[in-house]
N, C-alpha and C positions, 0 to 999 in steps of 0.2 A: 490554458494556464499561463499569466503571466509569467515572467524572466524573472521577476524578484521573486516571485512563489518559486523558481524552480531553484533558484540561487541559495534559497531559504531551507529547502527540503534538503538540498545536496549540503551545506556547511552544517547540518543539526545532524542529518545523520551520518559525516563523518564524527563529528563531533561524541555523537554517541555511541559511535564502536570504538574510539579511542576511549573511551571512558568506560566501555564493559568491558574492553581491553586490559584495564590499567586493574581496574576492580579485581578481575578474574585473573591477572597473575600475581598480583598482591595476594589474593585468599590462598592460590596453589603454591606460593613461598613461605604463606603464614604456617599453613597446614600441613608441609612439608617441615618446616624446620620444629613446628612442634613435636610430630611425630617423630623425628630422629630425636629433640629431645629429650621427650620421654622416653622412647628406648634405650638412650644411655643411662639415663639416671636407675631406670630397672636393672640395666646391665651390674654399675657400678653396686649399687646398693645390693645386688644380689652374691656378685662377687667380695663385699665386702663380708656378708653373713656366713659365705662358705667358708672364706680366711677366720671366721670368730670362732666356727664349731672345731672347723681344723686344730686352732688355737686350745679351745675348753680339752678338745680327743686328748691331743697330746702333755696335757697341763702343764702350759706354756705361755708366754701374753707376747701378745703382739709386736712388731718394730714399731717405732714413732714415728710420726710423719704420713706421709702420702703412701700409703702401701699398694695403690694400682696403679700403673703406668698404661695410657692407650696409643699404642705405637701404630697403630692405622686405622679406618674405620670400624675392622670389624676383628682387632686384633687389640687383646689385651695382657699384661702381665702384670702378677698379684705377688706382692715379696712377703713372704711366711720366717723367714728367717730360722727353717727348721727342716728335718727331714719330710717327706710326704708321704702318705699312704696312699698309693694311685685309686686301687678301690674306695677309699673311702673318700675323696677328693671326688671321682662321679656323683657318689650316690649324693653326697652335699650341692653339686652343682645341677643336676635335674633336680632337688626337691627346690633350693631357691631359686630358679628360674623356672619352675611350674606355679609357685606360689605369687610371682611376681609376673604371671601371665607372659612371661617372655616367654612365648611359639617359637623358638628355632633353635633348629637343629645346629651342634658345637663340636668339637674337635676340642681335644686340650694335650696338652704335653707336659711333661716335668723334667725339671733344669737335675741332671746328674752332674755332683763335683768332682767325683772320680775319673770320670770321662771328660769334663768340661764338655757336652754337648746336652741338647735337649732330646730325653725319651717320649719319642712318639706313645701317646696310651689308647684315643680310640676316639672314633666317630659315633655320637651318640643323636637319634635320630628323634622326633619330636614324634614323630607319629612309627610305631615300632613295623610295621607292614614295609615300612618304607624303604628301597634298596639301597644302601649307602654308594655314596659317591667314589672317586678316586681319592686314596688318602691324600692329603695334602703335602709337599715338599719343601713347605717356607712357613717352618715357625721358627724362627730365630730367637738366639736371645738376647739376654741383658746384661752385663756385666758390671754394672753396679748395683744387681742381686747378688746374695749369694744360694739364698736357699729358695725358689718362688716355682711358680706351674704356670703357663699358658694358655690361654683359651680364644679360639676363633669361631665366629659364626658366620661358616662361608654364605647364608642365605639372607644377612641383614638385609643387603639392598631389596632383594624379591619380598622382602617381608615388608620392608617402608613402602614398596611399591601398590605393593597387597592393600595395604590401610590407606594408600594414596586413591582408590578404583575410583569411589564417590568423587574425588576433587576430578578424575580423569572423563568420566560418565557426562557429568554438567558439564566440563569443559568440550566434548565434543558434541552436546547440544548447542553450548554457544559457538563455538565454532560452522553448524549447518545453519544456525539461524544465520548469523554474520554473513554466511557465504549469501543467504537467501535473502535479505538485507541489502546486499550492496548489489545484487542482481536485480533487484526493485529500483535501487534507484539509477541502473543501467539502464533497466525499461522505460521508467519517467524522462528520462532523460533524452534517451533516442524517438519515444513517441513524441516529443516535444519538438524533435528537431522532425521528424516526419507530417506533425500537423504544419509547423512552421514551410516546408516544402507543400505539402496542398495548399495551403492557403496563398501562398507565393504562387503557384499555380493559376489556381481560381481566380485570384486578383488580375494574374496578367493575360488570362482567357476571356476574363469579361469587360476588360479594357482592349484587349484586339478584336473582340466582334464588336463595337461600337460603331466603328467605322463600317464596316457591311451593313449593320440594321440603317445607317443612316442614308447609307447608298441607295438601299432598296427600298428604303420610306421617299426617298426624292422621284428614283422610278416609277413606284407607285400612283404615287401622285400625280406624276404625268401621266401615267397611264388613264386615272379616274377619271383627268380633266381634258381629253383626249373626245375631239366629235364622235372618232369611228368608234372608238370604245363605248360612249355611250351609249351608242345606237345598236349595240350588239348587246343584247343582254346577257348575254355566257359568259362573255368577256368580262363585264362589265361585272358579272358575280364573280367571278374568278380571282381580280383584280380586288374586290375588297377584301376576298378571302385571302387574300396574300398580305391587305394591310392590315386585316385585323390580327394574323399571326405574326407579323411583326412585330405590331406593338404588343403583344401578349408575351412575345421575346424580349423585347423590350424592356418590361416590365420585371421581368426576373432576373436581367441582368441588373437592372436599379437595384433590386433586393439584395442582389449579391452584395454590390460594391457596398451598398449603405450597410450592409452586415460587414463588411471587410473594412468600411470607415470604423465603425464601433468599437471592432474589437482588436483595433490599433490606439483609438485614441476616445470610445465611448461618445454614444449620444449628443451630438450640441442639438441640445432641445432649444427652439426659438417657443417661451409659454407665450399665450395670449388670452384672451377671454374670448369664448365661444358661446355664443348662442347654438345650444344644444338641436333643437327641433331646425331651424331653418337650414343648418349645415346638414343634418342627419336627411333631412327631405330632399337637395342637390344630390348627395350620396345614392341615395333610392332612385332618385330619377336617372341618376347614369348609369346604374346600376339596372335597373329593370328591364333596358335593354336587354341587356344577355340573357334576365332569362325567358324572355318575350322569342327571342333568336331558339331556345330551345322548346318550345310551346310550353315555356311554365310561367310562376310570375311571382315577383317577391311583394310581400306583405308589410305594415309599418305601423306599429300601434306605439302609442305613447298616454298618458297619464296627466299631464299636466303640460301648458306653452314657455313656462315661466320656467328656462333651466337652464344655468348657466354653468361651466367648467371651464378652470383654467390647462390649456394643453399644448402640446404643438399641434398643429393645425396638417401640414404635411404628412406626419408619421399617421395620426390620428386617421385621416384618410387612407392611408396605406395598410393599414391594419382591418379596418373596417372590409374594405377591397378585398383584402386576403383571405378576413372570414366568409363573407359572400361567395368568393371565387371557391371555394371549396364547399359551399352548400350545392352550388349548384354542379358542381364536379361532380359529385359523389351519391347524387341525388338516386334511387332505383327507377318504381316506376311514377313517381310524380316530380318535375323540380320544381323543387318552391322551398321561401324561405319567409323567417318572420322576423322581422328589424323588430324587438320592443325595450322601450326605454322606462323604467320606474325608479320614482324618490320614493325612499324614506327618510327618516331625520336626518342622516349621517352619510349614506350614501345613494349614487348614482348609477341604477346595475341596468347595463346592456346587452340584452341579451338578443343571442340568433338562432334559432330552432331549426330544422333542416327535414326532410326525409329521407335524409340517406342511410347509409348503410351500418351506420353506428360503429364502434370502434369494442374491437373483443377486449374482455377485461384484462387479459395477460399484456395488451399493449397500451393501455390507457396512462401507464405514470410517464411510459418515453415518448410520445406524440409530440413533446414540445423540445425534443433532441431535436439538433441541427441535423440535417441529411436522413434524419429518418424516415422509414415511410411503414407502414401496416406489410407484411408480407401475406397477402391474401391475394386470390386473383382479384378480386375484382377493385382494390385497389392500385393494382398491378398494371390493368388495363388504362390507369387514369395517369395523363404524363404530369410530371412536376419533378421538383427537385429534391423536396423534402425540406424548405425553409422557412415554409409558409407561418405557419405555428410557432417554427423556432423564432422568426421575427417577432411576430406578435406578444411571446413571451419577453423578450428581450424588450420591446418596448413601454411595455405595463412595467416591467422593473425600473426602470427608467424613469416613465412618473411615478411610481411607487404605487402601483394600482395592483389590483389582485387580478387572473384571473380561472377560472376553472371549467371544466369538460367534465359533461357527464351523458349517458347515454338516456334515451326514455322511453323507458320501458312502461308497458308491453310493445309497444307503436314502437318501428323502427325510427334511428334517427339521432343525432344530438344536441346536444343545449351548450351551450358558449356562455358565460357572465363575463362581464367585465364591470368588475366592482370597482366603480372612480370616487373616493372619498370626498365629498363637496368642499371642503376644507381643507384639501390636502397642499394645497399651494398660497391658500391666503396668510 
């Protein structure tokens, strides 16, 4: 993952918790302030209806003006301008806050002039089972009444709380998603810096063995070219067997760094026009050594002389090399392989048939992961690094070629295309 892809992922997804941030406390301020609104307005309008019947009881009319004062949240006083009847002051205040769906439980008091204080009257409970609380010691009054009654509902807030649960519910799903959100992109972020450490790694592991492969390729070579070596044939085997692992080291440190050039700074494809058949027939011939070396032998059919493709000419060969080198890897009990090349109108498919071991279906889509490898023994048995394929994919992308694996069945084994569109570069 590029540095701008991660730069990209980390400023959207802060960008989007601040914004379901901003969204989700605006709804729980909207949805709060309506719901204490509408509970005042039930409040008030129901206190106004008990102050009318109050008003009709007594056959008397109203004072002018504002006749309820709310002297705290959950404290109101209603000016009647007249004696009170305490029982009938209840029974009016549960019927209009039952009718006006106002759920909570009230306390009320009434203002005595004889006394100049307010008489405590009673705690009346919403749900009658229910055990009353401690009376209350702060209902105060008003002194620009003369004649009014009090009412408190110690349980509004629990009750705005109550109708608040829905905005509280969502909000602690976004609140685990967020949390699980920004722990995503903790992980991106630190796997980023831990691929960036391997690959720092890798690069500077396959540029310090450089020097030793070349130490022990100039050894060798004296060794080869050495009389008494010659003349010893043990030796003499021994000695190739030490060059041919070399360069086969060699070979996959190249893979490395050219995979570690790429994917700092992508492919500098050199294109040229290739004559398809005479390149592909060098390819085989240096190729058929190895698997001549394991008593097998690889095969070359082609279709037509006349075939031409624009490519690089180095990767092209590297690719090729890779597929082969894993035909004959992998091979059971015959190695061999089959180089064949076919046009149709539009494309150029090369393909390389094998008898190996074939690839189980649960690992066929990751074969062309980087460092991947089949966890089976018998792939197990077979050294590599798990790049081989990843290159090869990475270079079809490159030219923009396709390319796919499939096994072939019944016959163990599998089949390689590489689809080169004939047009793809003119």
């Amino acid at each position: 993952m590029r540095d701008l892809q991660v730069i990209r992922i980390v400023w959207l997804g802060l960008i989007a918790i601040v914004g379901i941030l901003a969204v989700q406390t605006y709804w729980g301020i909207t949805t709060w302030t309506a719901n204490e609104s509408d509970v005042n307005q039930k409040i008030h309008l129901a206190l106004r209806r008990v102050a009318e019947s109050l008003a009709v009881a007594n056959g008397t009319v109203l004072p002018t003006g504002n006749i309820i004062r709310k002297r705290s949240a959950n404290y109101y006083l209603v000016n009647i301008a007249y004696e009170i009847d305490a029982s009938l002051l209840e029974f009016y205040l549960r019927k209009e806050l039952e009718a006006l769906t106002v759920n909570l439980d009230f306390e009320y008091a009434i203002f005595d002039c004889s006394t100049d204080e307010m008489v405590y009257g009673a705690y009346c409970a919403y749900e009658p089972a229910k055990k009353a609380p401690e009376i209350s010691k702060s209902m105060p009054g008003y002194h620009a009444f003369t004649y009014y009654f009090a009412v408190k509902f110690p349980g509004r807030s629990g009750f705005l709380w109550g109708q608040f649960q829905v905005v509280l519910f969502f909000s602690v799903i976004l609140f685990v998603t967020i949390v699980f959100f920004s722990y995503s992109l903790f992980v991106i972020i630190r796997q980023k810096w831990l691929f960036e450490q391997q690959k720092d790694f890798i690069n500077n592991m396959t540029h310090e063995f450089k020097t030793p492969i070349a130490s022990i390729q100039i050894a060798t070579d004296y060794f080869l070219n050495h009389q008494q070596i010659k003349e010893n044939e043990r030796l003499l085997r021994y000695s190739k067997i030490i060059k041919d692992q070399n360069l086969r080291l060699n070979e996959h440190i190249e893979r490395l760094l050219q995979l570690a050039r790429f994917e700092n700074n992508g492919f500098n494809l050199k294109l040229e026009t290739i004559q398809v058949i005479p390149f592909l027939t060098e390819i085989v011939s240096a190729e058929s050594i190895r698997f001549q070396n394991l008593g097998g032998r690889l095969a070359f059919e082609y279709s037509s002389d006349d075939l031409e493709i624009v490519a690089d000419k180095f990767h092209l060969t590297n690719t090729l090399s890779s597929l082969l080198d894993n035909a004959a890897k992998f091979s059971t009990k015959e190695v061999y392989a089959l180089l064949r090349v076919e046009k149709t109108k539009q494309m150029l498919i090369m393909t390389i048939i094998d008898h190996g071991i074939g690839i189980p279906k649960d690992f066929k889509d990751k074969v062309f992961d980087k460092f991947f490898r089949v966890p089976t023994q018998a792939i197990s048995e077979v050294k590599g690094f798990g790049i081989g394929l990843y290159y090869v994919k990475e270079i079809c992308n490159a030219h923009k070629w396709k390319v796919n694996i499939k096994n072939r069945l019944p016959l163990e084994g599998t089949e390689i295309n590489l689809l080169i569109p004939l047009k793809s570069h003119e």
